[in-house]
LOTIVEX-651773 format. One line per field, with one value per atom (N, C-alpha, C, O): atom name; x, y, z. Coordinates in Angstrom, 3 decimals. Example, Ala and Ser with C-alpha at 12.3 -4.5 7.8 and 13.67 -1.06 7.14 Angstrom:
<nodes>
name (N | CA | C | O | N | CA | C | O) $
c1 (13.190 | 12.300 | 13.200 | 14.236 | 12.850 | 13.670 | 12.900 | 13.409) $
c2 (-5.690 | -4.500 | -3.300 | -3.319 | -2.250 | -1.060 | 0.030 | 1.138) $
c3 (7.800 | 7.800 | 7.800 | 8.465 | 7.080 | 7.140 | 7.870 | 8.039) $
</nodes>
This chain:
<nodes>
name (N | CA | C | O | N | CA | C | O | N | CA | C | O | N | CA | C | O | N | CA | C | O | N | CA | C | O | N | CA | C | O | N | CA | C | O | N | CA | C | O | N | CA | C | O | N | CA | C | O | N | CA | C | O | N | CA | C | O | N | CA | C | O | N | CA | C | O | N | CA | C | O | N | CA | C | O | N | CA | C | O | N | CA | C | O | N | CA | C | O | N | CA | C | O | N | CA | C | O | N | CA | C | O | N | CA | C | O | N | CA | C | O | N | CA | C | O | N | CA | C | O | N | CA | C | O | N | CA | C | O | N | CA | C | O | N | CA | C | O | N | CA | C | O | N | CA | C | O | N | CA | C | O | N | CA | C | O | N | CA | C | O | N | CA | C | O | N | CA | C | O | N | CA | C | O | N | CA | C | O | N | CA | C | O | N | CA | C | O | N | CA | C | O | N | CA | C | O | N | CA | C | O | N | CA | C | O | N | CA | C | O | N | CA | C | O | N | CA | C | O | N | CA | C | O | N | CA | C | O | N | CA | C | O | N | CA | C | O | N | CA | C | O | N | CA | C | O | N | CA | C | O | N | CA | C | O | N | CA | C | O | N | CA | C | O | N | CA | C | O | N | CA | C | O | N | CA | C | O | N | CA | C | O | N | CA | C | O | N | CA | C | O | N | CA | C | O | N | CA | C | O | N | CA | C | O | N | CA | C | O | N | CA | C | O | N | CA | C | O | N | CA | C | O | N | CA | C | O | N | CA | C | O | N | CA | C | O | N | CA | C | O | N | CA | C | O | N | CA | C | O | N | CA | C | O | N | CA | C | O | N | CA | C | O | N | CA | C | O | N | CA | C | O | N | CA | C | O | N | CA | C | O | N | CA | C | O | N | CA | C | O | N | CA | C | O | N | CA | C | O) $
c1 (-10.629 | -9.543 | -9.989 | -10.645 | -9.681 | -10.299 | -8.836 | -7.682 | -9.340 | -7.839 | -8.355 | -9.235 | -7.068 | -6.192 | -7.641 | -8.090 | -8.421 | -9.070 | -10.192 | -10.715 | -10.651 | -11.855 | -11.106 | -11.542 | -9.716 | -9.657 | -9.551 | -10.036 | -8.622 | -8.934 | -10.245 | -10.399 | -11.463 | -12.807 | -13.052 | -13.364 | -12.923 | -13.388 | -12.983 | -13.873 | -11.261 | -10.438 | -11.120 | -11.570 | -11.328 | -11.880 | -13.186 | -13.584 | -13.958 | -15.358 | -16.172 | -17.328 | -15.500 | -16.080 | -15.533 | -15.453 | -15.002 | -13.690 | -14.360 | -15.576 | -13.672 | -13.873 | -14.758 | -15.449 | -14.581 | -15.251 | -14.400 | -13.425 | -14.443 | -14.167 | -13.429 | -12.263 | -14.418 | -13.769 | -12.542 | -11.505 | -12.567 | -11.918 | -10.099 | -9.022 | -10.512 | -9.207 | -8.722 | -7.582 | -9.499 | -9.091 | -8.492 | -7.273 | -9.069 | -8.268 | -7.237 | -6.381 | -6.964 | -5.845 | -4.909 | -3.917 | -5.221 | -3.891 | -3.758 | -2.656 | -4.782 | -4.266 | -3.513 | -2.557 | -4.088 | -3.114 | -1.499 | -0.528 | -1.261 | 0.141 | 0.555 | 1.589 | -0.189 | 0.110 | 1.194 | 2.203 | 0.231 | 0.580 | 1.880 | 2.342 | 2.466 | 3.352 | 3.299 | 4.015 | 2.088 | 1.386 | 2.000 | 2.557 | 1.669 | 2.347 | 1.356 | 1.077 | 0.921 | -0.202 | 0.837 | 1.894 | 0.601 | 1.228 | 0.465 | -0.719 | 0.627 | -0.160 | -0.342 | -1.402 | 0.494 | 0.626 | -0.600 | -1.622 | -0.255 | -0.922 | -2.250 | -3.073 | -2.110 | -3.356 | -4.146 | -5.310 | -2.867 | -2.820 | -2.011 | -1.093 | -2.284 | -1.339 | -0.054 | -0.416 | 1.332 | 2.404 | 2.899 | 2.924 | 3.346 | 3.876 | 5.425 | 5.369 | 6.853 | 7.618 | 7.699 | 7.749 | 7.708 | 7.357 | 9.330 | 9.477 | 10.215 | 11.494 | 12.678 | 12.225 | 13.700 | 14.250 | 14.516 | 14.604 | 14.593 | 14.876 | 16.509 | 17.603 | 16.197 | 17.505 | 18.857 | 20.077 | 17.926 | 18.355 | 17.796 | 16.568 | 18.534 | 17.861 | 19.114 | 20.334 | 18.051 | 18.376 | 18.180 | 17.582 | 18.422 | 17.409 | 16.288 | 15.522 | 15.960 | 15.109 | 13.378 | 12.257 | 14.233 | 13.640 | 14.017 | 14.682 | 13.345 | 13.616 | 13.479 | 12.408 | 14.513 | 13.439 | 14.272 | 15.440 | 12.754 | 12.830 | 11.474 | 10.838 | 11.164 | 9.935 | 8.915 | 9.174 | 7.536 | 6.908 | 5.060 | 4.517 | 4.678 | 3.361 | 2.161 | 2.451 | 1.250 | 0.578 | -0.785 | -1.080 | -1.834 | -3.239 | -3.861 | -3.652 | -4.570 | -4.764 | -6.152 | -6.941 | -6.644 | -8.317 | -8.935 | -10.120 | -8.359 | -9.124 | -9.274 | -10.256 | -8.363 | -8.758 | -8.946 | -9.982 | -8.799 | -9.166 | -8.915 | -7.917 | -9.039 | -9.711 | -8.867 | -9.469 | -6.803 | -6.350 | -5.186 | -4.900 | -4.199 | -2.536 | -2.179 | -2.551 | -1.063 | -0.316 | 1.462 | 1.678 | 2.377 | 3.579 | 4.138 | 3.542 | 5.239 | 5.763 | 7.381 | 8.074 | 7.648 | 9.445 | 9.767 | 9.154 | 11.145 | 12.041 | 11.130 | 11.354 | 10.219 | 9.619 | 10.493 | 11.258 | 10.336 | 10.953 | 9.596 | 8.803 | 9.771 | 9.177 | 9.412 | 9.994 | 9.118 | 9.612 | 9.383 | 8.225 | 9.895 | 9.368 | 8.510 | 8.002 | 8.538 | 7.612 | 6.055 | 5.025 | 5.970 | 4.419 | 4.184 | 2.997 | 5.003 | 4.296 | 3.673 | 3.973 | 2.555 | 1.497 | 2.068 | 2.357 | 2.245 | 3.452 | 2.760 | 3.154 | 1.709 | 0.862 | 0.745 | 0.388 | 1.031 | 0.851 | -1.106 | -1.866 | -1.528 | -2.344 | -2.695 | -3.867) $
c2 (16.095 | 15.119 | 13.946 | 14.187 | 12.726 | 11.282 | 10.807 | 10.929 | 10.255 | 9.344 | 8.419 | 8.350 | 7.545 | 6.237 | 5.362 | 5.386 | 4.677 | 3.950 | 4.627 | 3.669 | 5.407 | 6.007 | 5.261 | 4.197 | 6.087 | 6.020 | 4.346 | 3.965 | 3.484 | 1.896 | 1.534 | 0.814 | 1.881 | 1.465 | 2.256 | 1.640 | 3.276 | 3.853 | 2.862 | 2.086 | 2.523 | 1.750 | 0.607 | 0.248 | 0.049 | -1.707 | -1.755 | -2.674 | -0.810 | -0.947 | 0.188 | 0.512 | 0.661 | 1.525 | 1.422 | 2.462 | 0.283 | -0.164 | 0.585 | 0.776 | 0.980 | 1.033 | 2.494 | 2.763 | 3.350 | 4.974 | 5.500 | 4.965 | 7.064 | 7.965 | 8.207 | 8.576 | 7.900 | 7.855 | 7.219 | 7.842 | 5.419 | 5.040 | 5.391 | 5.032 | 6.358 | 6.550 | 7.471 | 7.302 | 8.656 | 9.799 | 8.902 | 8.951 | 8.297 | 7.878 | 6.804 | 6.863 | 6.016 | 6.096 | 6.818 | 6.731 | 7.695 | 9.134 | 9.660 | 10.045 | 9.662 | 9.953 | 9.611 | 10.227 | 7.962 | 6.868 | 6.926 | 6.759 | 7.086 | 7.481 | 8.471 | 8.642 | 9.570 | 10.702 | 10.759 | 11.425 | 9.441 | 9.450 | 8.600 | 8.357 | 8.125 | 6.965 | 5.832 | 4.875 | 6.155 | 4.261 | 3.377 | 3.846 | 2.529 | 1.696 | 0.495 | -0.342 | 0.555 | -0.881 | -1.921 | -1.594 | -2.992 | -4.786 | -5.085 | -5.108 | -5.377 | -5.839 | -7.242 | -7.643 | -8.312 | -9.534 | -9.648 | -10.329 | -8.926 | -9.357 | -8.255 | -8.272 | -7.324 | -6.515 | -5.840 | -5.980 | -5.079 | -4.322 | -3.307 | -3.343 | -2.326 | -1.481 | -1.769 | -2.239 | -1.545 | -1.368 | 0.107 | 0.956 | 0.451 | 1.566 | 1.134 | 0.254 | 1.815 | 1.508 | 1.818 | 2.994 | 0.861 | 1.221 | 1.779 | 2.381 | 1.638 | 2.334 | 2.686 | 2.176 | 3.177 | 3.184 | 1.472 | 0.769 | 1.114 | -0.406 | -1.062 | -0.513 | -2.319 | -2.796 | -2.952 | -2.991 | -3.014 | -3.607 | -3.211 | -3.297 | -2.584 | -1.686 | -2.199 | -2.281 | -2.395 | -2.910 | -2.498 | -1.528 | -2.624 | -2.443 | -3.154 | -2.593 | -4.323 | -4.913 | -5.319 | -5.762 | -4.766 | -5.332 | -3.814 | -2.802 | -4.200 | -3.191 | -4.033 | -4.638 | -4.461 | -5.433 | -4.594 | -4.214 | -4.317 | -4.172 | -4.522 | -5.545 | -3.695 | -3.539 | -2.898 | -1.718 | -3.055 | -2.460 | -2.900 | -3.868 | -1.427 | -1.908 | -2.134 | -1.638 | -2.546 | -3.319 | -3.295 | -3.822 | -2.767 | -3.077 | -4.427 | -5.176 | -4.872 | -6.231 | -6.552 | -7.174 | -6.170 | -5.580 | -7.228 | -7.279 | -8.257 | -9.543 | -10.022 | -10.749 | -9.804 | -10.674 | -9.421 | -8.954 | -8.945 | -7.886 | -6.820 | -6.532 | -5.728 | -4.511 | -3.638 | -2.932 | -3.599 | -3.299 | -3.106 | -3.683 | -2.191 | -2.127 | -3.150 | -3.461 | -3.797 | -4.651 | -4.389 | -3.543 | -4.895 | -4.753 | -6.246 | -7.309 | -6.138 | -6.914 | -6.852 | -6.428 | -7.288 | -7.561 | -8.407 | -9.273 | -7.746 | -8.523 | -9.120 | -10.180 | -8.172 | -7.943 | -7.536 | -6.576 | -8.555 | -7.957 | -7.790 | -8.619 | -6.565 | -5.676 | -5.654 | -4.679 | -6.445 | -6.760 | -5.914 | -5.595 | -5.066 | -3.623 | -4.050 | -3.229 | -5.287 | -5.700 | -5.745 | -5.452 | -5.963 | -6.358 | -4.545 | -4.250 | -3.483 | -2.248 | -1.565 | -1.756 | -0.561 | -0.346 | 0.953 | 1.484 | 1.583 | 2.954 | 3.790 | 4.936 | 3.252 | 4.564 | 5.849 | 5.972 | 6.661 | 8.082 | 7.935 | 7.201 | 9.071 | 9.396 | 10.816 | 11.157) $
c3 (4.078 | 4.151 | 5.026 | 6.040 | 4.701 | 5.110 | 5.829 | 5.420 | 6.985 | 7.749 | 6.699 | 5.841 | 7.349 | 6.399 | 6.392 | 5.246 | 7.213 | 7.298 | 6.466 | 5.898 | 6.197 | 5.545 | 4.179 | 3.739 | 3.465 | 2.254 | 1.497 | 0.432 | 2.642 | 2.512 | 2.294 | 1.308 | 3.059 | 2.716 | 1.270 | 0.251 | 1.299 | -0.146 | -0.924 | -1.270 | -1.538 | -2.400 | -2.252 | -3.340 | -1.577 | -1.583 | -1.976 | -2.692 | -1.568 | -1.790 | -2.565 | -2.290 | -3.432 | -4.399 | -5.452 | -6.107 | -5.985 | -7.196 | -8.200 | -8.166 | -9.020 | -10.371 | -10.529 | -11.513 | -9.364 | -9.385 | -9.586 | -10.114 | -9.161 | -9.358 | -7.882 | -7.745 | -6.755 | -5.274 | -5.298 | -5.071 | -5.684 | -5.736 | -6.298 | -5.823 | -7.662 | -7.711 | -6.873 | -6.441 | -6.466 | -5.271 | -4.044 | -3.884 | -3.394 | -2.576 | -2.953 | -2.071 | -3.684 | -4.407 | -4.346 | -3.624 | -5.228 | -5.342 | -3.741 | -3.351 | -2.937 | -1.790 | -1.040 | -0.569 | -0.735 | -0.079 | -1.000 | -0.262 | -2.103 | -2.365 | -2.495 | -3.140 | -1.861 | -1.769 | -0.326 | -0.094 | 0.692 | 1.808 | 2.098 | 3.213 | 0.662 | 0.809 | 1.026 | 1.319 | 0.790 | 0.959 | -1.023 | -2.016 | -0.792 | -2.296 | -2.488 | -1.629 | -3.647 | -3.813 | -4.133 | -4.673 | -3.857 | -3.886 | -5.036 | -4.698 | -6.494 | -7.311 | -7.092 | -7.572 | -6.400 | -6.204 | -4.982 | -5.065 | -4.031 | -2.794 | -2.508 | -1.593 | -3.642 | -4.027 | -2.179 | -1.804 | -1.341 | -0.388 | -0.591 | -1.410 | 0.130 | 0.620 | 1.712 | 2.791 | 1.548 | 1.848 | 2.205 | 1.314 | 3.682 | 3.785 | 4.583 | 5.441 | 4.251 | 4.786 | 6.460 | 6.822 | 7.338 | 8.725 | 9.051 | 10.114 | 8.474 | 8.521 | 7.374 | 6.349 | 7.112 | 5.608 | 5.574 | 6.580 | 4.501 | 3.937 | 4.311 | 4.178 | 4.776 | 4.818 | 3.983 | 4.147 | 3.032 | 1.485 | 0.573 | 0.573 | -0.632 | -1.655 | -3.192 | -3.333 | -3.940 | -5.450 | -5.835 | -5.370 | -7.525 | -8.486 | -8.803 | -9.587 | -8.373 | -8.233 | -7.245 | -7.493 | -5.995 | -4.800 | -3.597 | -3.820 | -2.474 | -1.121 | -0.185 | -0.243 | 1.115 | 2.410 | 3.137 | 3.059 | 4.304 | 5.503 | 6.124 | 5.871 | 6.842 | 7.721 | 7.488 | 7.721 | 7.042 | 6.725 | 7.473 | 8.004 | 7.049 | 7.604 | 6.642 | 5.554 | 6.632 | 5.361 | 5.641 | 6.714 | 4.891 | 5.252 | 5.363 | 4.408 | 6.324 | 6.599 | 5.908 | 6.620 | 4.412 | 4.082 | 4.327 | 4.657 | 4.214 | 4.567 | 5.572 | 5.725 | 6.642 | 7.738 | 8.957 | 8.485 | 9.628 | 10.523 | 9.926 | 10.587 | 8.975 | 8.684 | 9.606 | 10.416 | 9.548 | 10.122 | 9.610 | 8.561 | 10.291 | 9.801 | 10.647 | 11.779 | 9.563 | 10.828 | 10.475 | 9.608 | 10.943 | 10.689 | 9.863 | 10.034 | 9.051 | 8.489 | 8.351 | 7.427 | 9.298 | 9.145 | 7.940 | 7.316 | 7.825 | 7.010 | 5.406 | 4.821 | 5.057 | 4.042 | 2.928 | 3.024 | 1.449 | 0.609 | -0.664 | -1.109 | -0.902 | -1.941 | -3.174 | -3.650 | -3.768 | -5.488 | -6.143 | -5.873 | -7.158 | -7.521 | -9.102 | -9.866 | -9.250 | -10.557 | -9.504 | -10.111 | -8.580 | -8.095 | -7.985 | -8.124 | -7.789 | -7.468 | -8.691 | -9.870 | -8.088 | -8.918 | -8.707 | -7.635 | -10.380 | -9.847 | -10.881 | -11.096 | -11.555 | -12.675 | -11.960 | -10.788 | -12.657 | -12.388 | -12.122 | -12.755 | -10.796 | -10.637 | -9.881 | -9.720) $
</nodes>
């Protein structure tokens, strides 16, 4: 079993393997959620403020894979449920 940061490096930098989809299925194993728009990971950092059929905002924490190689937090985040990447894996 790989912490969070192992399976982010796998996903970013082994695209299109076999690794790649394992940690995949892992990271949403873990409740993590891919952003097809902003093409990161999203995890809810608390339950959502606001919940649609459309959308979710609250607070969430988000892999930072371009600029520092880090989680960071994101308030008052709204989650469009057309950008989520929800294929069965």
């Amino acid at each position: 079993k790989f912490d969070v940061d192992t399976l982010f490096f796998i996903f970013y930098y082994q695209q299109g393997s076999h690794q790649q989809y394992l940690a995949a299925r892992e990271l949403k194993r873990q409740s993590w959620r891919f952003h097809k728009k902003y093409l990161t990971w999203f995890q809810r950092h608390e339950e959502p403020k606001s919940i649609t059929d459309e959308w979710e905002q609250g607070t969430y924490v988000y892999f930072d894979y371009e600029g520092a190689w880090c989680q960071r937090k994101k308030g008052d985040f709204r989650f469009e449920y057309r950008f989520l990447e929800d294929a069965e894996l």
